[in-house]
C-alpha positions in Angstrom: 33.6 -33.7 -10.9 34.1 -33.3 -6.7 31.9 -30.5 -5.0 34.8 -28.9 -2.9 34.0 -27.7 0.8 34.4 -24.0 -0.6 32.5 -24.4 -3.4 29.2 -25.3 -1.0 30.3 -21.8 0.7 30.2 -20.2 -1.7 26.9 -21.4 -3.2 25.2 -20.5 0.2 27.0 -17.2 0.2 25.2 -15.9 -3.1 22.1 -17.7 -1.9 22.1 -15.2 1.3 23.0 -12.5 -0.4 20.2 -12.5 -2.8 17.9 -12.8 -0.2 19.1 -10.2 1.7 18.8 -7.9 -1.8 15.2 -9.5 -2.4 14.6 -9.1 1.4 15.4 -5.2 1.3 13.5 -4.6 -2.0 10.4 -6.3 -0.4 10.3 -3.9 2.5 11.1 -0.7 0.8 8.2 -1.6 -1.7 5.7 -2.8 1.3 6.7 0.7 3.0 5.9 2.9 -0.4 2.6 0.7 -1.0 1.7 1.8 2.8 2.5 5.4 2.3 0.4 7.5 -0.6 3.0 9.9 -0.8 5.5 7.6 -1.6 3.6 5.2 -3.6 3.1 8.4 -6.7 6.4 9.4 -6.1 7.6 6.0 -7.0 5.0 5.8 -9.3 6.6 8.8 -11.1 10.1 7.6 -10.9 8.9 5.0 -12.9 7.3 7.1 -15.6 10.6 8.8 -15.9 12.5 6.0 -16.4 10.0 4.4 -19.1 9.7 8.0 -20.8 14.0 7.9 -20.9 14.0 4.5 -22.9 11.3 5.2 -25.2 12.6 8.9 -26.1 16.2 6.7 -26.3 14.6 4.2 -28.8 12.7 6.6 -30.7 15.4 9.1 -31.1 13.6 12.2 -29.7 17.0 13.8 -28.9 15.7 17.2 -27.2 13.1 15.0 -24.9 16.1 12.4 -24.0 18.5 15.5 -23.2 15.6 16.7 -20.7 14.9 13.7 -19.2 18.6 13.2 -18.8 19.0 16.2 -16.7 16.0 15.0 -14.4 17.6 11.9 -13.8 21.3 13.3 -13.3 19.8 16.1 -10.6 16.3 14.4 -9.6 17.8 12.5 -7.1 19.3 15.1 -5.4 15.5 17.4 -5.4 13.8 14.2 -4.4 16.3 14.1 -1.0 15.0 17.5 -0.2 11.3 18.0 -1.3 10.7 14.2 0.7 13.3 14.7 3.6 10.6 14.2 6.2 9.2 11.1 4.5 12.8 9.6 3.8 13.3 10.2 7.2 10.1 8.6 8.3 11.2 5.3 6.3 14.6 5.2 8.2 12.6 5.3 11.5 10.8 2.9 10.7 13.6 0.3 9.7 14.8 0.8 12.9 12.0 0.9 15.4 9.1 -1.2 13.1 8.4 -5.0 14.6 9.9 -6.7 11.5 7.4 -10.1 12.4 4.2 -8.2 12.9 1.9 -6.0 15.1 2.6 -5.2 18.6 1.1 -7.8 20.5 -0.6 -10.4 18.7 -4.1 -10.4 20.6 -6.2 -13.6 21.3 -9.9 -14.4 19.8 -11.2 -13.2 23.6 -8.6 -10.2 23.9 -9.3 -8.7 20.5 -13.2 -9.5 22.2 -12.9 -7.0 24.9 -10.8 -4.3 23.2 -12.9 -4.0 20.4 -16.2 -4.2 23.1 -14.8 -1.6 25.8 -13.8 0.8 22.3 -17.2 0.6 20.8 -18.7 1.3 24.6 -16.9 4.1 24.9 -17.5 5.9 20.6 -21.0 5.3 21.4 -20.6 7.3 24.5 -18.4 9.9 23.3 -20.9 10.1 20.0 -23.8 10.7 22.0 -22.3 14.1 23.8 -20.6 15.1 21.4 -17.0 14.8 22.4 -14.6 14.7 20.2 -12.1 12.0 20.2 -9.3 10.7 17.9 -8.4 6.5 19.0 -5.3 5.4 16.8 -4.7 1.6 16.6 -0.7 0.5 16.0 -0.4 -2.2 13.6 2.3 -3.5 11.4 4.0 -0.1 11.0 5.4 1.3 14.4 4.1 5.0 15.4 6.9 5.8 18.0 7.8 8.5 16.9 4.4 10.2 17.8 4.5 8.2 21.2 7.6 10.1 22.2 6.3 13.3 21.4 3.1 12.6 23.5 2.0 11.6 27.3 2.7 8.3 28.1 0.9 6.3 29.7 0.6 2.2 29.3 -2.6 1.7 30.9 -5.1 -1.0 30.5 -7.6 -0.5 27.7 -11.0 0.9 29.4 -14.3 2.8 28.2 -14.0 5.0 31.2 -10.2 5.6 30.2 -10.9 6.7 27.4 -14.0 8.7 28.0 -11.8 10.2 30.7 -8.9 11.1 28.2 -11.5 12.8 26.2 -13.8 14.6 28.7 -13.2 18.5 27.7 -12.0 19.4 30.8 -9.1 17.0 30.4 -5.8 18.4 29.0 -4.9 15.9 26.9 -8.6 15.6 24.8 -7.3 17.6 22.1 -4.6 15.2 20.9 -5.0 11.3 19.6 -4.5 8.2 22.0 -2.5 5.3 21.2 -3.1 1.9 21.2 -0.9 -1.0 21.2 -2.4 -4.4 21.8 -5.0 -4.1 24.3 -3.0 -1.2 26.2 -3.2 2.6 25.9 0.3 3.8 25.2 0.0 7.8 25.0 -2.6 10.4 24.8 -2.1 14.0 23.5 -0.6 12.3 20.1 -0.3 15.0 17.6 -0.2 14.0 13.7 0.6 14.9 10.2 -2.5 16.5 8.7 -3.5 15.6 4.9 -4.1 18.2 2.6 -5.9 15.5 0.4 -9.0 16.9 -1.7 -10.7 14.2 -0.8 -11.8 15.7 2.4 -14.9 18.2 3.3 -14.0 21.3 3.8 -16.0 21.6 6.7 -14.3 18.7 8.6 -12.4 19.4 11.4 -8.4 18.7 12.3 -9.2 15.7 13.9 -10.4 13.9 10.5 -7.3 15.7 8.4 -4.6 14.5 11.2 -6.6 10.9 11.4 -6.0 10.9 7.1 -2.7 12.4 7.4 -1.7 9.6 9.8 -3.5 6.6 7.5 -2.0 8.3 4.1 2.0 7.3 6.2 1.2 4.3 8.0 -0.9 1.1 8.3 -2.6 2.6 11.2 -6.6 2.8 12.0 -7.5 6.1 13.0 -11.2 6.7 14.2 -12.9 9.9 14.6 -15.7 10.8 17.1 -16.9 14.4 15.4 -17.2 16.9 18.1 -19.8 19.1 16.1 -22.1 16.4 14.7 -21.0 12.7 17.2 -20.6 11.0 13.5 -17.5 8.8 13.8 -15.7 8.2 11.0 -12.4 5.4 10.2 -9.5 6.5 8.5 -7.0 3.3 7.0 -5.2 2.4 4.1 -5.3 6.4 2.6 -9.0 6.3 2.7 -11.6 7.9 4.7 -15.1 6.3 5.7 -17.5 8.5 6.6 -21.0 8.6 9.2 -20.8 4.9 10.2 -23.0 3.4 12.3 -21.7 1.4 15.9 -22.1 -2.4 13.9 -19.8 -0.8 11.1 -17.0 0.0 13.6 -17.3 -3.3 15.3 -17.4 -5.4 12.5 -14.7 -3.0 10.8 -12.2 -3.4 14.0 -12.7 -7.1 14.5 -12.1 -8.0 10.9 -8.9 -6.1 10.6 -7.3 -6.7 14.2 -7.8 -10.2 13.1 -4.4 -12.1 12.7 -3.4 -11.8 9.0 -3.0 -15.9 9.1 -6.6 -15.6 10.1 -7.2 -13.8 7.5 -5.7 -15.5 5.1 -7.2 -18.6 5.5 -10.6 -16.9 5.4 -9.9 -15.6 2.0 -8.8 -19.1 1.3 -12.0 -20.9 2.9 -14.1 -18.4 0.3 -12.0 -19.1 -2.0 -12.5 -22.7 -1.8 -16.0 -22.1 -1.3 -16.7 -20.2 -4.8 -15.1 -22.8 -6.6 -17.1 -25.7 -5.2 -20.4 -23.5 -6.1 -19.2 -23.0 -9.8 -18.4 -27.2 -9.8 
């Protein structure tokens, strides 16, 4: 039997286009893992679904019929009650660095950032100024850099001080970092209305939560009231750490993620020789 010219085409045809369907499934799903909101709405599209076959296999007719009705119309409420979210997504397809962060910094670049930040927490801490310092990562923020001052300057202490000295204009929004450069200050965010929060906290903390609940972002919080600074990433909030806690925190995850994965590989490694 003779493999035809055509035949090969069309072999490497379907091979492309199921990895262009596997490709689009994987970043729709690494986009609702990185957004809460998204994550429990998909996690309840999925207990509809499972709640339709097993009222279908059952024979609960009156449940099925419900159900039915919520899938025929949900889609339709979901486009509405998410719009802003849906849109997010969309933004993000089109503006988001499809083979990583920003700028992928060097062992003595990530060095300096991450020494000229801490410099300038602990001296924001210390007089009680507040500050809000966002970090870009995988997930682009541009959307919030267009709405905000621009201004691609070299990442400083005294920059940042500067930015959020309380006679500045700009020290009530967020700054932006990309790389080792400060893109926009004045950043304004989404706020969370997560329970999760103290009441007594301040906007800063619910925009910094508000922006790590959407994206893959680190947001850190100098507290004008008490000069505790706080991280929020990945939907979480950590609160009252020390200056070795945000250095070790930012130098760990501004690490490459090769570099990372071949330390979780070295431990690995290093477990299983110790249980030999």
């Amino acid at each position: 039997m003779s493999v035809t010219m055509s035949d090969v085409l069309s072999i490497i045809k379907e091979l492309v286009d199921i990895s262009l369907v596997w490709f689009i499934f994987y970043y729709i799903l690494k986009n609702i893992k990185n957004n809460l909101k998204l994550s429990l709405l998909f996690k309840g599209v999925a207990l509809i679904i499972i709640l339709k076959v097993l009222s279908d296999w059952i024979g609960f007719v009156t449940v099925g019929l419900l159900l039915e009705y919520i899938i025929q119309w949900g889609p339709i409420a979901l486009i509405v009650i998410f719009q802003p979210e849906i849109r997010t997504i969309l933004e993000q397809l089109g503006r988001s660095q499809l083979l990583g962060r920003h700028k992928v910094l060097t062992v003595d670049e990530r060095e300096r950032m991450v020494y000229e930040m801490v410099n300038a927490i602990d001296y924001l801490r210390k007089e009680r100024i507040g500050a809000l310092i966002v970090i870009e990562r995988d997930m682009s923020l541009a959307n919030y850099i267009d709405k905000a001052k621009k201004l691609y300057a070299d990442l400083s202490s005294d920059l940042l001080i500067a930015i959020f000295y309380e006679g500045n204009p700009l020290h009530d929004g967020g700054v932006i970092i990309q790389g080792d450069r400060i893109t926009c200050a004045g950043a304004v965010f989404p706020t969370s209305n997560s329970t999760k929060l103290n009441r007594r906290l301040g906007t800063r903390h619910r925009a910094a939560l508000g922006l790590a609940e959407e994206t893959d972002a680190i947001c850190i919080v100098v507290s004008e009231e008490t000069g505790r600074v706080s991280i929020a990433m990945k939907g979480d909030m950590l609160y009252n750490l020390t200056l070795d806690d945000v250095r070790m925190m930012l130098i760990d995850e501004l690490k490459p993620k090769q570099d990372n994965d071949d330390e979780n590989l070295i431990d690995e490694e290093e477990i299983y020789e110790d249980n030999k």
